[in-house]
N, C-alpha and C positions, 0 to 999 in steps of 0.2 A: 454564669461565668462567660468572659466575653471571650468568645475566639481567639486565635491566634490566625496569622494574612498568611495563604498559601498562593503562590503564585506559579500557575503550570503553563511553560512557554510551548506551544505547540497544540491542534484542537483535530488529528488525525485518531486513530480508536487507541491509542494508548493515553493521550491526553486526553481526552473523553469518561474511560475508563476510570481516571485515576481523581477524576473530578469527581463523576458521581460518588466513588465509593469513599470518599474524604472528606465528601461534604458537610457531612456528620459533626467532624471532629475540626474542621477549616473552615476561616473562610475565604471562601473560594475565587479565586477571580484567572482566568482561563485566555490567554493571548494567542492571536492566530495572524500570521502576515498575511495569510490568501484572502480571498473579499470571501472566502468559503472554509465551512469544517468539512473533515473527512482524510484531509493529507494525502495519502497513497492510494483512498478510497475515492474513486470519481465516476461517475456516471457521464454518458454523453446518449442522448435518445433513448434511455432507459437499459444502455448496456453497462455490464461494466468496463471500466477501463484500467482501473489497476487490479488489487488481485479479486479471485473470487471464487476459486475452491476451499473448502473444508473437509477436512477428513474425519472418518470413525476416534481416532485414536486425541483427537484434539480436546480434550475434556471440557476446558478450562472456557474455550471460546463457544462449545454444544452447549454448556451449562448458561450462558449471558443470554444464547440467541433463541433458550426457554425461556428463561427469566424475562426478555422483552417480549413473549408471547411471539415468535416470528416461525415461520413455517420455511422449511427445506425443501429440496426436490433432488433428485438424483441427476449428475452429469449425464449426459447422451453415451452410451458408448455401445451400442448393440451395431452389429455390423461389420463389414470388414472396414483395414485402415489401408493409408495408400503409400507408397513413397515417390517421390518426385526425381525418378534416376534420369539420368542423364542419356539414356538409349528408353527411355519413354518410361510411361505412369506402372506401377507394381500392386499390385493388392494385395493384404494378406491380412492373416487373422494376429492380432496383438496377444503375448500372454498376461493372466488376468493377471490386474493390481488393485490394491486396496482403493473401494467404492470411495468416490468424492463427493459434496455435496454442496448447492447453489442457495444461497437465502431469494425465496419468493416476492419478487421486484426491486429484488440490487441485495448488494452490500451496504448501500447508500439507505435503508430501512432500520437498519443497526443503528446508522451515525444521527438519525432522524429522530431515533426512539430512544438515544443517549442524551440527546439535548432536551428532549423533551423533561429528563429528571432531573434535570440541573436548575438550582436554585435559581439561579443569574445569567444570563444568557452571556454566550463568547464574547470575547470585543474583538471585530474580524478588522481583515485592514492595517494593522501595526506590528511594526518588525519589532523584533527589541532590537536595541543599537548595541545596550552596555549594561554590566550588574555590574555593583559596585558594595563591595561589604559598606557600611557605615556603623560603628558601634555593635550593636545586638540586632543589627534591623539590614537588609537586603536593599540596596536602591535598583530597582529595575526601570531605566529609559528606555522607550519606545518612541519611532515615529509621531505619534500623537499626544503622551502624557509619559507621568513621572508613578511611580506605583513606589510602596516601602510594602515588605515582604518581612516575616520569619524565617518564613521556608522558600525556595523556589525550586521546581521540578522542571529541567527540563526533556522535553520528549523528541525532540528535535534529530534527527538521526546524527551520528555523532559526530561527521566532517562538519555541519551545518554548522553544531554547536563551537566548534574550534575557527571556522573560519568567518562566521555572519554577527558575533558579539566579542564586544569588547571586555575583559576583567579584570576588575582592579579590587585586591590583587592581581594581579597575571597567574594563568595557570602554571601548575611548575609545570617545567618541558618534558620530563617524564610523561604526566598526562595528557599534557598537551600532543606528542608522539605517540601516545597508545592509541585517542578517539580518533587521529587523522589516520591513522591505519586501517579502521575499521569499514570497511566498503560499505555501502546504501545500497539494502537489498532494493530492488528494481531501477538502482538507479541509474543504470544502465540501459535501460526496457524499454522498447516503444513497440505498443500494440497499437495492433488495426483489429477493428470492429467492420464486418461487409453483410448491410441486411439484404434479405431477399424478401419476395412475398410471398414462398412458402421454401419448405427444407426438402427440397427436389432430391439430395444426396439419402434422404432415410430411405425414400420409396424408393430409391436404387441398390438398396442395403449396403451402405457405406455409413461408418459410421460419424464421419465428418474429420477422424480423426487423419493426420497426414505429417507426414519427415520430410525436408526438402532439403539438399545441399543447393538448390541453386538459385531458389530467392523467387524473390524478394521477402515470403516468408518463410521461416525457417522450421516453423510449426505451428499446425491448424489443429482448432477443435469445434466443434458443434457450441455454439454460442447461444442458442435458441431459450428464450425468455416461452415466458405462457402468452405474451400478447405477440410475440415476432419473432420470426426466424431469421438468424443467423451465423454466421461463422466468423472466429474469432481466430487471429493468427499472431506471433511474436516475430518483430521483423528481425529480418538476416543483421546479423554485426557486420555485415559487407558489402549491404543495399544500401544503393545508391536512390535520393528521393527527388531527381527529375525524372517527370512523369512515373510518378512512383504510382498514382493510382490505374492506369493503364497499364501497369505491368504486374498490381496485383490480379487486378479481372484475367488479365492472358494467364496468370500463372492458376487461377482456380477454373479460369474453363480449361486449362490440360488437364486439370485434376480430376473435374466433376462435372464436365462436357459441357454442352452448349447455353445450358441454363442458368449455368453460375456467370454469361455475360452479362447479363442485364440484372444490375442488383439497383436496389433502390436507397437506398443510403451507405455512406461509408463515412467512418470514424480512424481518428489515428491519435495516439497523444505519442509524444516521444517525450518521456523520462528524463532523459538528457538533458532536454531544454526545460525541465522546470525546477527554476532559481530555486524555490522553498523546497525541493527534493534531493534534488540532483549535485555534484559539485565535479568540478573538470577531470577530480582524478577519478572519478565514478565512469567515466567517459567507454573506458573498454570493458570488455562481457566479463565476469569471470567463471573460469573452466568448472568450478563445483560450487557448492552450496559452502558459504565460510561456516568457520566454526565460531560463534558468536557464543557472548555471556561476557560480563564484567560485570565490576564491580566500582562503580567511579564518583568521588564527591569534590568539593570543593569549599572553600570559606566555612573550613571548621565541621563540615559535613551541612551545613544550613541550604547546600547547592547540593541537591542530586541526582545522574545521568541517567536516566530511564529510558522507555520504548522498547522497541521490538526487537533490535540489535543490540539489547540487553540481557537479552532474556539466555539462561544456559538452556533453555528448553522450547526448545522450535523455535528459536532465532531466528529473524525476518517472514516468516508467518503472521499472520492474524493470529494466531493461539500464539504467538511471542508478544505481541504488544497485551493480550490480553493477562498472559503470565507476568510479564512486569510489573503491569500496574497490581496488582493481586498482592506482590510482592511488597509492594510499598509499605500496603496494611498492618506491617508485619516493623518496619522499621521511622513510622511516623506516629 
């Protein structure tokens, strides 16, 4: 029996996710604007750069990253933490919180070892412009070609979706006002990656970890891979980025003295500025973690709103994108 055309706009781990486990019962064809898969997963020198903790409690995403055969390691956290006060550097001991955990050679091992089970490889490179119902069939225009769809999924974080495609019909403004509400977790976020050539702060029993009000980063942690050492920071909502990396070095040698001057590479992505993440009203920090879950379709339900700021259950996590797609299984 011949398939039915499922088309999944986005190729970050919730569209990845939702490809392999559909594949079965679709056929599959997987769109991505970036000339790269992974979306909020990025590696730069073997760091990462967007997220990259997992916790105990996350089932759904500990259970995928057996299933791809991929090995763990525990976050750094032995040692004391520091604060960055304003009448000089503090030390103290943190009280414990739930163990975190690193996938061995990125995050970026995940999105490598998802593509690997997919029938058909992404088509990277093409925005969609517009979905357009047509009869029983989905027209999806891209950049590059014309696709006709059953189904289309997109995974698109949900401003994206409301502001980067056109639909005809038009969404009602109901939903149209629900998705632009919804914030893009990191989309706010610009992390610095700072290697060294070794982790000077452990043999000082520090444990890398560090609080600053006064910047440039706002918070540091032990960044350290199996092949290199380094320390990973979230920059300040209030840093300023001329001569931003000269004022990260001075603010980690106050931290971690003389040896954290001389680092040998430095990474930064800023969130903000990336078109396929990010959107203007993403632009300011927000003070907690939202409360994310919906439920959202469109042309007859043939259109539906998925990813990680869909998930009622660890929304904007990696175990939220992983829980969506999980989800899908259940309603296609």
């Amino acid at each position: 029996m011949k398939k039915k055309k499922l088309v999944i706009i986005g190729a970050g781990l919730s569209g990845l996710v939702s490809g392999v486990l559909l594949q079965d019962r679709y056929d599959v064809t997987i769109i991505e604007a970036r000339h790269r898969t992974g979306g909020r997963i990025m590696e730069m020198g073997g760091h990462d750069m967007g997220p990259s903790w997992i916790w105990p409690h996350q089932k759904n995403i500990l259970k995928l990253i057996e299933t791809l055969d991929l090995s763990l390691f525990s976050q750094y956290t032995e040692g004391l933490a520091s604060y960055d006060a304003p009448d000089g550097v503090q030390h103290f001991r943190p009280s414990q919180t739930a163990p975190s955990f690193r996938i061995k050679g990125g995050i970026t091992q995940m999105v490598m070892a998802l593509q690997k089970r997919l029938e058909t490889p992404v088509h990277l490179n093409e925005k969609v412009l517009s979905l357009t119902q047509s009869g029983e069939m989905i027209v999806v225009e891209t950049t590059e070609r014309t696709y006709e769809a059953d189904r289309v999924i997109s995974t698109l974080p949900p401003r994206l979706a409301v502001e980067n495609m056109v639909y005809a019909p038009a969404l009602p403004e109901t939903l149209h006002t629900q998705l632009q509400n919804i914030p893009t977790w990191m989309g706010y976020a610009a992390k610095c990656v700072i290697e060294y050539a070794d982790a000077f702060w452990r043999d000082e029993g520090l444990s890398g970890f560090a609080i600053s009000h006064l910047g440039p980063l706002g918070e540091i942690h032990d960044a350290c891979t199996h092949e290199k050492a380094a320390l990973f920071g979230f920059v300040h909502s209030t840093s300023k980025y001329e001569n931003f990396e000269e004022d990260v070095i001075q603010q980690l040698t106050r931290l971690y003295g003389r040896k954290a001057s001389n680092p040998i590479n430095f990474h930064l992505v800023d969130w903000k500025k990336e078109p396929y993440t990010s959107t203007p009203l993403d632009a300011m920090p927000l003070r907690e973690h939202p409360s994310y879950g919906f439920n959202a379709t469109h042309f007859d339900g043939q259109l539906i709103f998925s990813g990680t700021e869909s998930s009622f259950v660890e929304g904007g996590y990696l175990e939220g994108a992983v829980t969506s797609a999980l989800g899908l299984l259940k309603r296609l």
